[in-house]
N, C-alpha and C positions, 0 to 999 in steps of 0.2 A: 504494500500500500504506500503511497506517498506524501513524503510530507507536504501539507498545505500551506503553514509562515511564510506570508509574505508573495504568494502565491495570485494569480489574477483569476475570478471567477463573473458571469455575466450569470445575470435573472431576468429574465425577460416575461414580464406580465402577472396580470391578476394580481399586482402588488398588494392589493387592501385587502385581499383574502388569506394567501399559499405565501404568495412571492416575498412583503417583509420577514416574515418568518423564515423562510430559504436561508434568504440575505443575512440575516442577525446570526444562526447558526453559522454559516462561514466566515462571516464576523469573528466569531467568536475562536474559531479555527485561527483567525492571526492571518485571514486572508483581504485580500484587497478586492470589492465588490464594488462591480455598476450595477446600477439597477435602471431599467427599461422598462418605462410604460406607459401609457396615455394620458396618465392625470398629472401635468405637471405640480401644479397646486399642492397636492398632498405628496406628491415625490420631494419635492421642496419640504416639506413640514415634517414630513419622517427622516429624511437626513439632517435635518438639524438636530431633531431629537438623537439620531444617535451619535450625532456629532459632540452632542453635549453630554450623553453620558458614557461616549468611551473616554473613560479616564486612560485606556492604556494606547487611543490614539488611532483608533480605530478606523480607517480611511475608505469614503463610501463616495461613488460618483455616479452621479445621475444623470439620463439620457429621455428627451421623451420622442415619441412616435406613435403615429399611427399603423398598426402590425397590418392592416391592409395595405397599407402602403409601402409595397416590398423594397422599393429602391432608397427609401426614409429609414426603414428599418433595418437596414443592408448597410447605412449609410454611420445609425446608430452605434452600429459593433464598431464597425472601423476606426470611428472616434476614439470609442474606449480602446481597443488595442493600440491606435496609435499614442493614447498617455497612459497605459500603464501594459504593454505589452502583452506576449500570446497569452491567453486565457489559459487556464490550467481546466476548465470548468465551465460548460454554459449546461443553463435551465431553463429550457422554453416551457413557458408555461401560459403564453395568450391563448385566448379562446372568446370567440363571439359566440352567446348562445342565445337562441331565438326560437321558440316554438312555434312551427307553421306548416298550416297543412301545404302540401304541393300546390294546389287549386291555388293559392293565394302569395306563391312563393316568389317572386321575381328572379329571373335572370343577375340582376344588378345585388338582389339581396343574396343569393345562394353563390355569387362572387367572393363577396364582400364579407360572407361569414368564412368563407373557405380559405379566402386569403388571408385571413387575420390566424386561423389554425394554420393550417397548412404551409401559405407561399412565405409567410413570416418565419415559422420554423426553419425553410429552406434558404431563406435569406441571411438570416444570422447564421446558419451553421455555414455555409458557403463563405463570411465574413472569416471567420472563427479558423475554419478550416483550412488555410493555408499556413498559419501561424502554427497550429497542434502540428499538422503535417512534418512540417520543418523541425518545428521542436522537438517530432515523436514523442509527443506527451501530451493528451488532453481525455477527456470524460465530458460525452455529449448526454444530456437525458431528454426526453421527453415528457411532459406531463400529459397522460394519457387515463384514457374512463372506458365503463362498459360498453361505449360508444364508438369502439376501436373495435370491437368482436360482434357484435349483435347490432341489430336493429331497432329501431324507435317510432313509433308513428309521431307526426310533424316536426323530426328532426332529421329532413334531406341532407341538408346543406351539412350541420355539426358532425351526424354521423360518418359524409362520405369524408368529411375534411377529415376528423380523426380513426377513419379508416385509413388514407393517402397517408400520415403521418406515421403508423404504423409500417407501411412500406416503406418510406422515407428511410424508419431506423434501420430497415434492414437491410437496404443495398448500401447506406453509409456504413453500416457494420465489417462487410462485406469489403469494401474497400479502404476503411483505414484502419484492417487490424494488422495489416501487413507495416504500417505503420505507427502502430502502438496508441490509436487512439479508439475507447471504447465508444460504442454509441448504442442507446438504450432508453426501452420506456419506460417509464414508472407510473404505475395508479396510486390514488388514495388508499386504496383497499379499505376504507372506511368511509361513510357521508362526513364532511364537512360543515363547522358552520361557518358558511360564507353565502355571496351572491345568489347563488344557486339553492339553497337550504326553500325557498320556497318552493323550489320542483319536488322536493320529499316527500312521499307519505310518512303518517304519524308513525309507523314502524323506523322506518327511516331518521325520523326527527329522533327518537328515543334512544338512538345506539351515537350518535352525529359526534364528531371528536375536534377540539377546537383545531385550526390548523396549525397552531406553535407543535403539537405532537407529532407531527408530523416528520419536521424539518431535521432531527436525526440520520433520517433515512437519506436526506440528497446531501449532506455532510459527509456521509459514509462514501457515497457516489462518486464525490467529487474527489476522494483519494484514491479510484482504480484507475487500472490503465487495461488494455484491452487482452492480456493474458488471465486476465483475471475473466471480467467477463464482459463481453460483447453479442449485442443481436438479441439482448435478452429483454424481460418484461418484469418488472421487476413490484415489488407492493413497499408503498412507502410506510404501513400502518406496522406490516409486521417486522421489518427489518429495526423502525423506531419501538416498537414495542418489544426485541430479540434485545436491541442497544440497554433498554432501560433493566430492563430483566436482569441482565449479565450485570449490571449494576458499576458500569465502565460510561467514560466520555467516549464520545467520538474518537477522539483523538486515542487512546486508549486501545481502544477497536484495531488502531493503525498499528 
């Protein structure tokens, strides 16, 4: 496993959900994190907060974008790698979600939601991806759901988007394990309370885990490299809840 100090990693979406969360745990690793995402507003007001409570210096840089807008969000990574070099690390984790029957789906809207999963995925890891290449060293994940295996009624668009992304991880898999970079998805393996907590039924809402539990799980992620493992599918609930078990940090883990 490899050490993370001082290390560059990318978050890309769902910030007010998964994504701070993500970010704070790598933080906390002694790594250096941008974070990517639509709201600048609140990306502004969450890096000040952890600006002022890393006491030990804790350095976070913000980038924002429209994730439908591939060339914006292509444009996003490059920034970041070009002030704080190749990433050790990215976590796509945007997603448009929208419930709608086909009858009422537009062309424009079943773009729009696809590109924000999907062509943003491909953008940043295409950003990211020559820098790992070169450095034979990086850990790509996906944030991925049921919605990657199975079907849904009035979700065309989400589904087939995180269907493609699945594909996505496994011809990336495919071709940079020969160069030592992993790529891979990861689910919640548990409901969330975030954005989405109203698509739940009450079964659903009763078991729901905040998302800081989570964030273990892409901490761990963010130290393999691709002998370990690649092309896989990975559950962020149970690997965070194996972490807490064993009664070790992260870092620990390594």
């Amino acid at each position: 496993m490899i050490e993370l100090t001082g290390r560059h990693a990318v978050v890309a979406g769902n910030a007010e959900a998964l994504g701070y969360p993500i970010a704070e745990a790598l933080l906390a690793e002694g790594m250096t994190v941008t974070v990517i995402d639509d709201d600048g507003d609140a990306l502004d007001a969450w890096a000040r907060r952890v600006r002022e409570d890393g006491a030990d210096g804790a350095t976070v840089h913000t980038e924002v974008t429209d994730f439908a807008d591939t060339a914006a969000t292509g444009e996003a990574g490059r920034r970041a790698i070009a002030r704080f070099g190749a990433p050790r690390f990215l976590a796509y984790n945007a997603a448009v979600f929208r419930e709608t029957p086909l009858l009422d789906l537009t062309e424009e809207a079943f773009a729009a939601e696809c590109d924000g999963i999907l062509h943003g995925a491909f953008a940043l890891s295409k950003a990211v991806w020559p820098a790992m290449v070169e450095a034979r060293d990086g850990s790509i994940a996906y944030v991925s759901s049921g919605s990657a295996l199975r079907g849904f009624a009035n979700e065309a668009a989400y589904v087939a988007g995180k269907h493609g992304q699945e594909g996505l991880m496994k011809v990336l898999a495919l071709e940079g394990k020969d160069h030592n970079v992993a790529v891979n998805t990861i689910t919640t393996g548990a409901p969330i309370d975030g954005p989405l907590a109203y698509t739940y039924s009450d079964a659903m809402r009763a078991v729901m885990v905040p998302p800081a539990s989570l964030a273990p799980a892409f901490a761990f992620l963010a130290g393999i490299d691709a002998d370990f493992a690649t092309g896989h599918r990975f559950d962020a609930h149970q690997i965070s809840t194996a972490i807490r078990t064993a009664g070790t940090t992260t870092r620990e883990q390594r």
